[in-house]
N, CA and C atoms as an extended XYZ file, in Angstrom:
315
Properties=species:S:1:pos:R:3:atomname:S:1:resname:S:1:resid:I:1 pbc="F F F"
N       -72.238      215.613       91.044 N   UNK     1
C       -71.333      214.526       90.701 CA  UNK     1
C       -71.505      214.175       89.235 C   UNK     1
N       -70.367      214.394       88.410 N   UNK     2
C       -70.670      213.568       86.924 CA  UNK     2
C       -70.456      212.269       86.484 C   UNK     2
N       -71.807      211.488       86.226 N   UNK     3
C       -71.017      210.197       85.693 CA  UNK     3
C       -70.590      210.295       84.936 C   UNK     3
N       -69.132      209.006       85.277 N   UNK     4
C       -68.358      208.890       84.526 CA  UNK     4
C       -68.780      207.030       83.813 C   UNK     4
N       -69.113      206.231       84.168 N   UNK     5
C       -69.581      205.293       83.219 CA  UNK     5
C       -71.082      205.091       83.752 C   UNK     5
N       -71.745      204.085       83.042 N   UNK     6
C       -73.583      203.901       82.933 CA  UNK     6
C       -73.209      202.299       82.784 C   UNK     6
N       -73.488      202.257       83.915 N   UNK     7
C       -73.177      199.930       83.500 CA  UNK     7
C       -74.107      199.495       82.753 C   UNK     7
N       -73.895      197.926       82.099 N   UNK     8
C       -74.767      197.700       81.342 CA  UNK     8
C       -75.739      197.957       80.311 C   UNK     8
N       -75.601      198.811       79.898 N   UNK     9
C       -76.157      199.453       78.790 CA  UNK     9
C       -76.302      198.842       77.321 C   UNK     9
N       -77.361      198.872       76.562 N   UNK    10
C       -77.112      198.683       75.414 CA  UNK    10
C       -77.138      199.525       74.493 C   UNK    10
N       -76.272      199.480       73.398 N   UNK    11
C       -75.264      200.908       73.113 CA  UNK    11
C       -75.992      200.852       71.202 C   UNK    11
N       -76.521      201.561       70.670 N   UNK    12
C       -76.470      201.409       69.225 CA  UNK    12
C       -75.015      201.639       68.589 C   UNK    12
N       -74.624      201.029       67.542 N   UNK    13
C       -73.360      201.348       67.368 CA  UNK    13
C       -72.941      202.322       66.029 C   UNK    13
N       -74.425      202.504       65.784 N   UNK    14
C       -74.273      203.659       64.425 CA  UNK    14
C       -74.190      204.813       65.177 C   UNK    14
N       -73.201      206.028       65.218 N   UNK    15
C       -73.556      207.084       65.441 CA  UNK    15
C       -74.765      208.029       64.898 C   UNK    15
N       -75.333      209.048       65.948 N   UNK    16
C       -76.171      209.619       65.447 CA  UNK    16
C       -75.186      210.761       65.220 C   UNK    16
N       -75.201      211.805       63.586 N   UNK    17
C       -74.555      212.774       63.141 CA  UNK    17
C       -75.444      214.121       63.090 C   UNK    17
N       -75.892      214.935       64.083 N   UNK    18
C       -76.134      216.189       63.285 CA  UNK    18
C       -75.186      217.407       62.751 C   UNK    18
N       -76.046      218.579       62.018 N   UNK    19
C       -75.052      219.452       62.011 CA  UNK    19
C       -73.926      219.470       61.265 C   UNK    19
N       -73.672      218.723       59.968 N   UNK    20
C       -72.361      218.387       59.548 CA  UNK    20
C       -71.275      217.394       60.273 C   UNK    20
N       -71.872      216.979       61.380 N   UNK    21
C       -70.717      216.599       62.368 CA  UNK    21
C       -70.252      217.002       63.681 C   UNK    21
N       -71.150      218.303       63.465 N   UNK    22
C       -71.049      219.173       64.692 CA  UNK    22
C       -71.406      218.910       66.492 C   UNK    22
N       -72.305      217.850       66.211 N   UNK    23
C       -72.653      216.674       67.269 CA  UNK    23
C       -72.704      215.609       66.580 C   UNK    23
N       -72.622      214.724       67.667 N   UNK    24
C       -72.060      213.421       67.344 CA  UNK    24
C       -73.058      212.759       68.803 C   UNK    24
N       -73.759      211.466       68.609 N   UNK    25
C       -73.759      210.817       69.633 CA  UNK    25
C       -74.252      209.597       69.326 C   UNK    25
N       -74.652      208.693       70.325 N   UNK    26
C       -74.980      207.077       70.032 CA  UNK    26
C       -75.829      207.265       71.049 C   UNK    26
N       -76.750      206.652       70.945 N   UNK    27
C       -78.257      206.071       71.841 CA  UNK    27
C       -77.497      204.957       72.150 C   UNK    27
N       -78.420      205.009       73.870 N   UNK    28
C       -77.922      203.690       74.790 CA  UNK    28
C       -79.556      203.492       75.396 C   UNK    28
N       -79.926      202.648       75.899 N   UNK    29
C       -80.756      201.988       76.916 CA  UNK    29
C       -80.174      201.391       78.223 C   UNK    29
N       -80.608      201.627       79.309 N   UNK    30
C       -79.813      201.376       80.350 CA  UNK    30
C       -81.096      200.112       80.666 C   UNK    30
N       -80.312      199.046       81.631 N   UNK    31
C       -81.341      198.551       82.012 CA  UNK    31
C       -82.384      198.250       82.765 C   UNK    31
N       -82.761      199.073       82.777 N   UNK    32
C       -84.324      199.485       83.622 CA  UNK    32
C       -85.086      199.674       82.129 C   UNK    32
N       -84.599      200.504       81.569 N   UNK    33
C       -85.161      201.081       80.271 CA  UNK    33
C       -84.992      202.412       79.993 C   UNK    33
N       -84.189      202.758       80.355 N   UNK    34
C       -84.195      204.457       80.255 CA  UNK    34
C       -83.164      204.591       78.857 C   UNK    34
N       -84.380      205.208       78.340 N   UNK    35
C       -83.763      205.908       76.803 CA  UNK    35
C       -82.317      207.215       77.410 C   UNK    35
N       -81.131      207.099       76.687 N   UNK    36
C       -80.718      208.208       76.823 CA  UNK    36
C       -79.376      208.350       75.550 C   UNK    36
N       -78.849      209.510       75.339 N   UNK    37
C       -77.732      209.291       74.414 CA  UNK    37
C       -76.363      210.235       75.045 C   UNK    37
N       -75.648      209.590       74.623 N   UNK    38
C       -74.225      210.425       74.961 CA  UNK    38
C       -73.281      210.811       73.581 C   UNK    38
N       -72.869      211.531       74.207 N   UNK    39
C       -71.904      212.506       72.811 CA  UNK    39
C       -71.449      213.939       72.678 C   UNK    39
N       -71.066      214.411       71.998 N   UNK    40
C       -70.143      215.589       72.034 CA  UNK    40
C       -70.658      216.321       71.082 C   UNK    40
N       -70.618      217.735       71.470 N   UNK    41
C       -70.706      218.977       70.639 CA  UNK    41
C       -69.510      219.429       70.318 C   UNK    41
N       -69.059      219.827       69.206 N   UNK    42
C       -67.947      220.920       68.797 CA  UNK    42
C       -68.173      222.098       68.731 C   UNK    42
N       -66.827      223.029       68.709 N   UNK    43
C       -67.094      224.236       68.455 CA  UNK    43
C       -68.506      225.067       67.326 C   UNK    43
N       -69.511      225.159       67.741 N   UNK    44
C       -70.711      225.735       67.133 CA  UNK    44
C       -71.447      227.003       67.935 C   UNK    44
N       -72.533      226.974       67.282 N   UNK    45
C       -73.875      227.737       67.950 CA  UNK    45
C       -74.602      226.886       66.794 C   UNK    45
N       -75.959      226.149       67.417 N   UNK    46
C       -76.826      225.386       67.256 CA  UNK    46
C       -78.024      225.317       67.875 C   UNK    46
N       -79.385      225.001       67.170 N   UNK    47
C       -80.384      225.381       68.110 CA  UNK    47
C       -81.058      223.524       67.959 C   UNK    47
N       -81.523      222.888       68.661 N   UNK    48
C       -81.953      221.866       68.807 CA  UNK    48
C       -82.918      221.832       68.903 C   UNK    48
N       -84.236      221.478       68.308 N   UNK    49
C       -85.702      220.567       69.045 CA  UNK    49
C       -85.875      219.710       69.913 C   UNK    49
N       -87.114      219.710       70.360 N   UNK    50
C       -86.917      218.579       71.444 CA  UNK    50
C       -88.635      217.485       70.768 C   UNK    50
N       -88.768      216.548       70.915 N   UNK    51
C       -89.732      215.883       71.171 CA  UNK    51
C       -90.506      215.648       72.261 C   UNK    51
N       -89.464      215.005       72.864 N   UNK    52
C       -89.413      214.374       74.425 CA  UNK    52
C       -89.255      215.626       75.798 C   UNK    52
N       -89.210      215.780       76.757 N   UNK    53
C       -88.754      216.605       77.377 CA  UNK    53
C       -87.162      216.064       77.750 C   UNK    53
N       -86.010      216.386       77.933 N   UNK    54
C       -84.772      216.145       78.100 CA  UNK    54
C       -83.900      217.304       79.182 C   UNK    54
N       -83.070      216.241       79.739 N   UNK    55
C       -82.242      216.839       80.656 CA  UNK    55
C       -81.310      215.931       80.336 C   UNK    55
N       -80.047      218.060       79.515 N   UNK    56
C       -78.783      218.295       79.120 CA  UNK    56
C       -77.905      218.143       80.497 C   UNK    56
N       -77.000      217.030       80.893 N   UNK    57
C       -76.193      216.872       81.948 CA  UNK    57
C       -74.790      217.077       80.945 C   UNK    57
N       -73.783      217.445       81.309 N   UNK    58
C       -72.611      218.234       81.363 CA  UNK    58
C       -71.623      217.322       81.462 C   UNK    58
N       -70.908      216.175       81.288 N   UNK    59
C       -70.063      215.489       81.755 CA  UNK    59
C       -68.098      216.152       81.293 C   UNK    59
N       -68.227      217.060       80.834 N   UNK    60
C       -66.790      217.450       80.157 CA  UNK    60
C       -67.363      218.904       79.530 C   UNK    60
N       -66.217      219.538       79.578 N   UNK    61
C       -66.107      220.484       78.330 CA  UNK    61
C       -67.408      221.801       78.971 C   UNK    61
N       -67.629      222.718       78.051 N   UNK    62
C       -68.815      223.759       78.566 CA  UNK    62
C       -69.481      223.766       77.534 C   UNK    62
N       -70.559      224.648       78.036 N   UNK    63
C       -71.448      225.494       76.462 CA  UNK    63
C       -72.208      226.715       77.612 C   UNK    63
N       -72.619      227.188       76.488 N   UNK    64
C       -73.751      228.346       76.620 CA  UNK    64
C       -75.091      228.243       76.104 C   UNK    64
N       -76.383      228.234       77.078 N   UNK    65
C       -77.487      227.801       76.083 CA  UNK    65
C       -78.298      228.759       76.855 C   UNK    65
N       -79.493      228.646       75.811 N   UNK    66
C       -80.633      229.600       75.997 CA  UNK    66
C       -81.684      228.742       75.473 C   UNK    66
N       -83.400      228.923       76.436 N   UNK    67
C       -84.242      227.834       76.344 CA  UNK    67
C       -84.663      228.394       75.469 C   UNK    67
N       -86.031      228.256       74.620 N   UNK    68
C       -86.787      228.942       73.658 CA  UNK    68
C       -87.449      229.765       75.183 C   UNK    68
N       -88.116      230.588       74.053 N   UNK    69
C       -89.292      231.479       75.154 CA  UNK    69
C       -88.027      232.416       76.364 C   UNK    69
N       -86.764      232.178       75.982 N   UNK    70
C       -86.145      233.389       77.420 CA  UNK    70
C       -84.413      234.168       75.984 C   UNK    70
N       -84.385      235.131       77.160 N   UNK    71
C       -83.522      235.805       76.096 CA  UNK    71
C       -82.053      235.557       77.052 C   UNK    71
N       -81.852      235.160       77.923 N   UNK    72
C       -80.686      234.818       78.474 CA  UNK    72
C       -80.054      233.530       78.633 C   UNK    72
N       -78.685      233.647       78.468 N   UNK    73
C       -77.609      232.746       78.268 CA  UNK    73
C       -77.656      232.344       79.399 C   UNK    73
N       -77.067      230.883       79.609 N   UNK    74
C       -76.817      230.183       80.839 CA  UNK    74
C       -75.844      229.150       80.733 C   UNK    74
N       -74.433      229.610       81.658 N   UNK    75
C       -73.123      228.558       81.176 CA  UNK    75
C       -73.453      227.241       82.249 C   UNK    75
N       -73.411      226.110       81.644 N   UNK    76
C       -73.253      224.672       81.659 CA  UNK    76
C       -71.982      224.331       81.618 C   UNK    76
N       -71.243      223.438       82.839 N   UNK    77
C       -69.661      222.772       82.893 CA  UNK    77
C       -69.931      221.575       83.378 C   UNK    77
N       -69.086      220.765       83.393 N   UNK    78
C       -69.055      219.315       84.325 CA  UNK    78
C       -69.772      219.513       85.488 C   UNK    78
N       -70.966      218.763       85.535 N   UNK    79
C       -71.533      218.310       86.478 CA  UNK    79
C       -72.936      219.153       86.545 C   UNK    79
N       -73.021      220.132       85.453 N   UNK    80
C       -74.118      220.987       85.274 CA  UNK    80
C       -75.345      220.376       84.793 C   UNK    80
N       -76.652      220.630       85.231 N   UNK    81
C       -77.608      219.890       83.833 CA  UNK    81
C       -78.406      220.944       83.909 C   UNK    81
N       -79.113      220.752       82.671 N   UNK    82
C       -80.298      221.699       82.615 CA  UNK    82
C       -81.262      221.330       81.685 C   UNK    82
N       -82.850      221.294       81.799 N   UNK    83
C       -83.952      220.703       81.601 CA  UNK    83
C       -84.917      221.444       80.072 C   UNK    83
N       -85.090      220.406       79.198 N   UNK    84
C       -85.815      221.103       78.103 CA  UNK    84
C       -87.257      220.690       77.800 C   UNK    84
N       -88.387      221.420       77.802 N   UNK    85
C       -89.122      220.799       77.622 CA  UNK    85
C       -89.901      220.282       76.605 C   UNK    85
N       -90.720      219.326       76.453 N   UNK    86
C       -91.171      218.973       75.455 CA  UNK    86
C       -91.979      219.728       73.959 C   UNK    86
N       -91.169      219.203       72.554 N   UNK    87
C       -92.014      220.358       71.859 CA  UNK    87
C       -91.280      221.280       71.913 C   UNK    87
N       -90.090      221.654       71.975 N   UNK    88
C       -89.632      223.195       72.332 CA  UNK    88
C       -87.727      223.115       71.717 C   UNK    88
N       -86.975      224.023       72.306 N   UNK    89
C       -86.511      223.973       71.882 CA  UNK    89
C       -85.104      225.062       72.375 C   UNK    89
N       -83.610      224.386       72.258 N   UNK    90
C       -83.079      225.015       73.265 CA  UNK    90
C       -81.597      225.811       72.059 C   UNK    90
N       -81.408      226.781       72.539 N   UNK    91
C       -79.548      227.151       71.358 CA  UNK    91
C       -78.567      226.928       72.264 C   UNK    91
N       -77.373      226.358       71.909 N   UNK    92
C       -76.395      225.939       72.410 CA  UNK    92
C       -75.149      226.731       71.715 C   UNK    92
N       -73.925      227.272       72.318 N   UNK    93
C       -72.910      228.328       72.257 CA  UNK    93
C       -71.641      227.148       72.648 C   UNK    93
N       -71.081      226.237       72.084 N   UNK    94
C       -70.075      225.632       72.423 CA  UNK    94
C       -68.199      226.361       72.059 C   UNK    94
N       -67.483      226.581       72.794 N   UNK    95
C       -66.082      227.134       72.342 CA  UNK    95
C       -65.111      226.369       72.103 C   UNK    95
N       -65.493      225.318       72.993 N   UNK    96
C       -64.099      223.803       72.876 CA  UNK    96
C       -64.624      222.528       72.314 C   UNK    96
N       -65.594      222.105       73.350 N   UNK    97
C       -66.310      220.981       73.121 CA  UNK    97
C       -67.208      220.919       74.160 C   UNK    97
N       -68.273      220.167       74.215 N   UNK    98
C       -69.194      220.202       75.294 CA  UNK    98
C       -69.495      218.234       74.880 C   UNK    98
N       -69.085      217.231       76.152 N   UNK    99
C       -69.564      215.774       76.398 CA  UNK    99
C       -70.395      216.046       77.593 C   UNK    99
N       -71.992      215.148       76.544 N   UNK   100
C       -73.153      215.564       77.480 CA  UNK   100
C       -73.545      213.895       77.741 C   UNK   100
N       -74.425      213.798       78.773 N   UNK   101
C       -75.282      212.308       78.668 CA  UNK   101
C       -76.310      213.404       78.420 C   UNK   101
N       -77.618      212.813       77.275 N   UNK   102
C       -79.182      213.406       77.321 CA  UNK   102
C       -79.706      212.459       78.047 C   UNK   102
N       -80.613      213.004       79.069 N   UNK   103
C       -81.470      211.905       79.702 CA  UNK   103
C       -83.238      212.423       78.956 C   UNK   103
N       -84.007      211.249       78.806 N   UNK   104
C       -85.152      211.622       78.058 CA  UNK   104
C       -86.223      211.048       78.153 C   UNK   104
N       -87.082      212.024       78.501 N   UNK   105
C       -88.382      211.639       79.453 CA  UNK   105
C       -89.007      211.638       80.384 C   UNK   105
């Protein structure tokens, strides 16, 4: 099932920009406390770090990613997620757009 809204949340209202622009997202806090951000990839190939460990959920759009440490692609669509772990680091293959929630931690 993909969510489609996160109630209550508190939303930063600066976007976060990587990439030229190439992602785009805003940090929210839900209230319990759960760190997470939502936002969109554009047409790229991009490789991301992680700090935190994070789980990429899928809400729109596709991509293609590959974890560090494996040599195969794995397609992600609405309602897909898939888990990164901490310290590490994942490449992403977007063709249209890819709207993700990150969940983190």
């Amino acid at each position: 099932m993909t969510i489609e809204h996160i109630q209550g949340v508190s939303i930063a209202t600066k976007a976060n920009v990587f990439f030229d622009g190439k992602c785009v997202s805003h940090a929210i806090v839900t209230p319990s406390g759960e760190k997470k951000s939502v936002g969109v990839v554009l047409p790229s190939h991009l490789t991301f770090n992680t700090a935190a460990p994070e789980i990429m959920e899928c809400v729109a759009g596709a991509c293609e990613y590959k974890l560090a440490g494996s040599d195969i692609w794995q397609h992600s669509a609405a309602g897909d997620k898939f888990s990164v772990g901490a310290n590490s680091s994942f490449e992403i293959k977007v063709a249209e757009s890819y709207h993700y929630i990150c969940h983190f931690g």
